[in-house]
N, C-alpha and C positions, 0 to 999 in steps of 0.2 A: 242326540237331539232331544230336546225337553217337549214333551207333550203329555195332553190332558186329555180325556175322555168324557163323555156326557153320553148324554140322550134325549128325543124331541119330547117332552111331557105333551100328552093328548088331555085336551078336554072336547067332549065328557070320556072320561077313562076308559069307558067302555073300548073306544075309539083305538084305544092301545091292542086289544085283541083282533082288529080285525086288519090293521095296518103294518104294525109293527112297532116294536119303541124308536127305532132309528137309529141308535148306536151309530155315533162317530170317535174320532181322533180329530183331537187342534193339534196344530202346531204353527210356530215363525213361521212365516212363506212371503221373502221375497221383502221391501222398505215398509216397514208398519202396517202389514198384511198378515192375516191368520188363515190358515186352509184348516175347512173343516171339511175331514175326508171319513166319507162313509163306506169308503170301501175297504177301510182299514178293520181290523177287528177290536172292539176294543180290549184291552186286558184284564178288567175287572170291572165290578161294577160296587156300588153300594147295597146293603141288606135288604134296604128300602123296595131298590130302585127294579122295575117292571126283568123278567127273564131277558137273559139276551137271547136272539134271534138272530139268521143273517138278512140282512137287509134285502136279501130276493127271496126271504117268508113272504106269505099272502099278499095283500095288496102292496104291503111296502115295496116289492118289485116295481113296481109304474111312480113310490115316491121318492126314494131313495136310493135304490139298487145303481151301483156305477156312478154316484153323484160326489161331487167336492163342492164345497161354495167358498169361494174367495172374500173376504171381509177384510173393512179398514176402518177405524173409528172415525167419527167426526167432531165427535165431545166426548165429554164426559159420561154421557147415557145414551149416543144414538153409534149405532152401523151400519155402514151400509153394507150391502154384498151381491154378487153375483155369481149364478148357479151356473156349476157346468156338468156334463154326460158325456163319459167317453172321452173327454179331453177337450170338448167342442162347449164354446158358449151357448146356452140359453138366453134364450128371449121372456130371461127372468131374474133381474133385479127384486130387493128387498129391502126395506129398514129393520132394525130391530131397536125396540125404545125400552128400557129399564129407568123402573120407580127411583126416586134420588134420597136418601134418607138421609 
């Protein structure tokens, strides 16, 4: 199964030190649906990109620790998603909007 890796960029960066980066796994999940699962580890990172950490470091416990967000495009630049913990929905929907160039 094909999957990507990322992580939450904080601003102000600082914010990274006291959270955590976030570190997920994508992948397919399910008719035009992406899980992004953080309870995954990821495999690597870029040069760049903040240390990894596991997602129950410092505060990142209460942001991320046990979470997956299910997302599904809507266009071209928007998604929607919803967070879940432990396998249970939250009472936390999101959009996510990206620049179009």
């Amino acid at each position: 199964r094909t999957a990507l890796w990322g992580f939450n960029a904080q601003e102000p960066k600082w914010l990274e030190s006291v959270i955590t980066p976030g570190y997920f796994v994508a992948r397919g999940h399910g008719d035009g649906e992406v899980e992004i699962d953080y309870r995954a580890e990821a495999p690597g990172k870029a040069e760049a990109w903040p240390e990894i950490l596991p997602n129950s470091a410092r505060v990142g416990r209460f942001v991320y620790f046990q979470m997956q967000d299910f997302m599904r495009g809507v266009s071209r630049h928007v998604t929607i998603g919803r967070a879940t913990r432990h396998g249970k929905e939250m009472p936390a929907w999101f959009a996510l909007c990206r620049a179009g160039h």
